[in-house]
C-alpha positions as a LaTeX table, in Angstrom:
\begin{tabular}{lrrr}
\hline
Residue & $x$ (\AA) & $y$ (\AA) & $z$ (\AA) \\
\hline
Unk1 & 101.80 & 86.96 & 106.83 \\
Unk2 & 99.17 & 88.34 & 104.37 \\
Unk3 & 100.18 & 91.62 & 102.80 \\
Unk4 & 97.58 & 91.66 & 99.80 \\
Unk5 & 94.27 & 91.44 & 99.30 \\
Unk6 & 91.86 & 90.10 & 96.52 \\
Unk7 & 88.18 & 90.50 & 95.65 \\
Unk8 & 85.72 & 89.96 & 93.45 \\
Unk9 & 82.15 & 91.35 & 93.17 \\
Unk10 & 79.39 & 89.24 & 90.86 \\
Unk11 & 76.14 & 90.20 & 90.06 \\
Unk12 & 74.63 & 86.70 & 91.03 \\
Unk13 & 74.85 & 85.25 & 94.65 \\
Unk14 & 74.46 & 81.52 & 93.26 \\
Unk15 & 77.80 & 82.87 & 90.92 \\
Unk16 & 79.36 & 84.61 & 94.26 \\
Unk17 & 79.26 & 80.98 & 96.00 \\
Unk18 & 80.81 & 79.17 & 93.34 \\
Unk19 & 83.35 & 81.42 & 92.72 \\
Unk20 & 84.32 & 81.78 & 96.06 \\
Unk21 & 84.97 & 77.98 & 96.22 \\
Unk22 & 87.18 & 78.14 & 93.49 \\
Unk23 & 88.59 & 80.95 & 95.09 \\
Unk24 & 89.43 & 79.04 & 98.24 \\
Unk25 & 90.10 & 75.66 & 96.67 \\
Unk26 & 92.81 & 77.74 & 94.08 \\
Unk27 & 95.63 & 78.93 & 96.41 \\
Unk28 & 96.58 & 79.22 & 99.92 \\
Unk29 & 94.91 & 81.96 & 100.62 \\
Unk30 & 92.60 & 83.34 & 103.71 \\
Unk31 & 89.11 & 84.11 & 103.37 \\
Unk32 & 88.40 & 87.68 & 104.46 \\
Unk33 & 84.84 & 87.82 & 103.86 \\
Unk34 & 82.43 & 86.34 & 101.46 \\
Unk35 & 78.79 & 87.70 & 101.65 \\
Unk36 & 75.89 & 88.98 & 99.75 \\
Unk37 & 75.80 & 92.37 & 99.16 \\
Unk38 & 72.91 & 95.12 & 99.03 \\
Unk39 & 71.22 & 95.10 & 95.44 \\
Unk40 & 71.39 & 91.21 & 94.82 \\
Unk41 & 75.42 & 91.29 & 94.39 \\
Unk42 & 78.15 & 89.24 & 96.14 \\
Unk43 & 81.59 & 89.96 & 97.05 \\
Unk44 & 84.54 & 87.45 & 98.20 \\
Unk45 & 87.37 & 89.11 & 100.14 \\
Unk46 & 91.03 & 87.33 & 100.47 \\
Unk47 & 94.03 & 87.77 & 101.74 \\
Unk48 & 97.59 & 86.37 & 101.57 \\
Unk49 & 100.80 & 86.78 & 99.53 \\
Unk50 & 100.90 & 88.21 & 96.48 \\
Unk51 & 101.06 & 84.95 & 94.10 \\
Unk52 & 97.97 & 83.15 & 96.08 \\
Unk53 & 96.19 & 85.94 & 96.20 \\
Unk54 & 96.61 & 86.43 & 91.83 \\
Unk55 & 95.88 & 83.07 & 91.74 \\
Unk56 & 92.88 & 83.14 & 93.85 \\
Unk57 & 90.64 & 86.14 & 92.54 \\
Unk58 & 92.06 & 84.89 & 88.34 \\
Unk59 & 90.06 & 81.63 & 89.40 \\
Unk60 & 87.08 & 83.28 & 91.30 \\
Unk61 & 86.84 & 85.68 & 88.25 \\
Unk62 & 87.17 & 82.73 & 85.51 \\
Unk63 & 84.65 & 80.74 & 86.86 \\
Unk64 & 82.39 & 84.16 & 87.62 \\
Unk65 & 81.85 & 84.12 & 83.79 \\
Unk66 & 79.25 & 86.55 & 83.08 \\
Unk67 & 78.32 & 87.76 & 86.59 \\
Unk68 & 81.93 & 89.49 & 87.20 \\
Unk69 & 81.39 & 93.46 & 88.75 \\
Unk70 & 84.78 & 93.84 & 89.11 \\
Unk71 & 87.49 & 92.26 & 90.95 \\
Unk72 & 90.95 & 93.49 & 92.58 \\
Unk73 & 94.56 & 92.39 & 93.86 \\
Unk74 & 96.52 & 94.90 & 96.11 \\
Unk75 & 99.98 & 93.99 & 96.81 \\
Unk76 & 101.61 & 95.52 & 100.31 \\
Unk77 & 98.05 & 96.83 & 101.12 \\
Unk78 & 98.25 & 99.12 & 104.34 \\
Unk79 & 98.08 & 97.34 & 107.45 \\
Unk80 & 95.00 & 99.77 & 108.41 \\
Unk81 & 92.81 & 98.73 & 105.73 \\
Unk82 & 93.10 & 95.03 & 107.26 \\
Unk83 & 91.55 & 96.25 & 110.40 \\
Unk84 & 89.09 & 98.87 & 109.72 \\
Unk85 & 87.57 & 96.23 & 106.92 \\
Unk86 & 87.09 & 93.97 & 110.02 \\
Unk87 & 86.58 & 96.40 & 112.70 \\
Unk88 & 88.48 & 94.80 & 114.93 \\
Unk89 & 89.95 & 97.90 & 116.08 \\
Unk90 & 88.74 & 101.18 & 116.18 \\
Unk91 & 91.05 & 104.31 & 116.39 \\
Unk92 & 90.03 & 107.38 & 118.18 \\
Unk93 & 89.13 & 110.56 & 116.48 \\
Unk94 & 92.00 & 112.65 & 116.09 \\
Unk95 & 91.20 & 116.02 & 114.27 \\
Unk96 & 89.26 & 116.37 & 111.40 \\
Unk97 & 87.10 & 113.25 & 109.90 \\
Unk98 & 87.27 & 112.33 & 105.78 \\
Unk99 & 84.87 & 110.62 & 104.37 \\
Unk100 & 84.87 & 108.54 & 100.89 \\
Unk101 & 82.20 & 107.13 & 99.34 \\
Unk102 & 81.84 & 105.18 & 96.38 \\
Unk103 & 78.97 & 102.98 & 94.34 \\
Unk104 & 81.17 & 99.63 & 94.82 \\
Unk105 & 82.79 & 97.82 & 97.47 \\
Unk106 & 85.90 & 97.31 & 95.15 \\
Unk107 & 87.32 & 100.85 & 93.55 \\
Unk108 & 86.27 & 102.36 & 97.45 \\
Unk109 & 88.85 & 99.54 & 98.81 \\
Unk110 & 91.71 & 100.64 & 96.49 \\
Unk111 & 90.98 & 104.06 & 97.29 \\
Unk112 & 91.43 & 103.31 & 101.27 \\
Unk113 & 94.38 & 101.58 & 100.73 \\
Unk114 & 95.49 & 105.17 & 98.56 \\
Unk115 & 94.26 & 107.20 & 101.14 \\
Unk116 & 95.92 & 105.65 & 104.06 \\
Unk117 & 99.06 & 105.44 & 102.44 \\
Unk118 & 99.08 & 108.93 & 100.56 \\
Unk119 & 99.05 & 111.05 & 104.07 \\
Unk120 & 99.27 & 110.58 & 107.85 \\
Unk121 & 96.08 & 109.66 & 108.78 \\
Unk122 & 94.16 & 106.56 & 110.40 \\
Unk123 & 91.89 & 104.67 & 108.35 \\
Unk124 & 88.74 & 104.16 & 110.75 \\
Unk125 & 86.53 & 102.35 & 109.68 \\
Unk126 & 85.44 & 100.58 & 105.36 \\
Unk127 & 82.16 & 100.20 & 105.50 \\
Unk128 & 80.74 & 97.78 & 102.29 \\
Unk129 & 77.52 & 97.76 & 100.89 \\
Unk130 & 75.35 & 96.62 & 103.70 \\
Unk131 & 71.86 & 98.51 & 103.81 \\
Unk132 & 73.50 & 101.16 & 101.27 \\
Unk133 & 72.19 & 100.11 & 97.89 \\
Unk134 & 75.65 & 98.05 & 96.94 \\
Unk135 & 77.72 & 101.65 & 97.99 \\
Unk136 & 80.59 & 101.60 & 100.23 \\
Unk137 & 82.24 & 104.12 & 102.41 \\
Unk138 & 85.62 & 105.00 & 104.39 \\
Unk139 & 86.64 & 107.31 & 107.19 \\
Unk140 & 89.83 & 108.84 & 107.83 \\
Unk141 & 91.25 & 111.06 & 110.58 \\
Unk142 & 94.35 & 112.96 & 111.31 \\
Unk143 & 94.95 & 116.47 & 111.12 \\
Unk144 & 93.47 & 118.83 & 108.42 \\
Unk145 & 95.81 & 118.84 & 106.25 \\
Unk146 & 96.66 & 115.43 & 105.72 \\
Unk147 & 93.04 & 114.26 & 105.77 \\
Unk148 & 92.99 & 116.88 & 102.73 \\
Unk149 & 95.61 & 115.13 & 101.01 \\
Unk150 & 94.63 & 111.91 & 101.48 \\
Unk151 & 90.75 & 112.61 & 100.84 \\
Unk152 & 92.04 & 113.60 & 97.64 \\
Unk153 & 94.12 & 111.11 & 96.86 \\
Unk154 & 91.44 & 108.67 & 97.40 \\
Unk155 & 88.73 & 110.87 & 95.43 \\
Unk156 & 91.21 & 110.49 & 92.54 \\
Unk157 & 91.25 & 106.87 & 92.57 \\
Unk158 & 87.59 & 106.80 & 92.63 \\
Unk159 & 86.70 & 109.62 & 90.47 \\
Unk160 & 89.00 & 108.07 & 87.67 \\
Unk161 & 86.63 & 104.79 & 87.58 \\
Unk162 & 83.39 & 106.60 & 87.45 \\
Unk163 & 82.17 & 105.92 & 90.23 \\
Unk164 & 82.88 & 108.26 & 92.73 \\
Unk165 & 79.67 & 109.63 & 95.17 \\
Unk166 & 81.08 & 111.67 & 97.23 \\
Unk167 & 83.92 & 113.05 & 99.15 \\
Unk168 & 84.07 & 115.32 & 102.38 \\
Unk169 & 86.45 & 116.71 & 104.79 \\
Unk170 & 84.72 & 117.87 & 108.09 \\
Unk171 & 87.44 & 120.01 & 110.20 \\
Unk172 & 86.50 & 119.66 & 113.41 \\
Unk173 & 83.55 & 116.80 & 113.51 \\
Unk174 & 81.27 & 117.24 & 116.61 \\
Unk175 & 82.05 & 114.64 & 119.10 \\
Unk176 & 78.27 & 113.22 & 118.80 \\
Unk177 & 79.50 & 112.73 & 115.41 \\
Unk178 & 81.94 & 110.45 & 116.03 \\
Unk179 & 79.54 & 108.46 & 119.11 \\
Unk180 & 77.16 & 107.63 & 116.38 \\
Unk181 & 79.98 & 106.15 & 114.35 \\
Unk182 & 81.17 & 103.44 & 116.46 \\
\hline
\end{tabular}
């Protein structure tokens, strides 16, 4: 079962490919997502345990030389952040909405992952750097207070790296609102 997750984010698609092969070729691991991203940049995604997962994004960011944005491992990443990367399901609105965005796919990741596990809420939807100029974006819901607390405990995570855009808390989002989102 894969409880972490790796990435890394190149400035070079040509560097993106090849380190995603090494990627792949350096651990059992499961590709997550490997893609070019808004602004000429690529990002690999993985997932596994813990030790493949190290090994995986070490070799992806070796052989990324020069090119290397940033890269990530999250051991015991929330179970949520799995799914609303993916989409593959989509939770209902349940109170007030948080939103988190970021200028990079990686430091808005780690800051889901805080998010979801700093308060009860439901991680909606991570939304990374397609048609957004290489930014990336979450959603949260839950009730006020805990989409406070967890809007801010993501904001922290990507406020410390720099590269924080913004970060909202809407109390009671119109129900168009939400329409348009999924």
């Amino acid at each position: 079962m894969k409880d972490c997750i790796g990435l890394i984010e190149v400035t070079s698609i040509a560097s993106g490919f090849e380190a995603g092969d090494a990627m792949i070729k350096a651990a059992a691991i499961e590709l997550l997502l490997a893609r070019s991203i808004c602004s000429g940049k690529y990002m690999v995604l993985v997932g596994g345990d813990v030790a493949a997962v190290e090994s995986a994004v070490a070799a992806g960011a070796e052989t990324a030389q020069g090119c290397l944005i940033d890269q990530f491992v999250i051991p015991n990443v929330h179970p949520d952040v799995f799914k609303a990367i993916s989409r593959s399901e989509v939770p209902p609105l349940e109170g007030a909405l948080g939103i988190l965005e970021s200028f990079n796919v990686a430091t808005l990741i780690e800051a889901a992952d805080t998010a979801v596990k700093a308060a009860n809420v439901r991680l909606l939807e991570v939304r990374l750097a397609m048609a957004m100029g290489g930014k990336a974006f979450c959603t949260v819901t839950g009730d006020v207070s805990a989409v406070q607390a967890a809007v801010a405990a993501g904001r922290a995570v990507i406020a410390k790296r720099g590269l924080l855009v913004n970060a909202v808390v809407i109390p009671r989002p119109s129900p168009e609102l939400y329409k348009e989102m999924i």
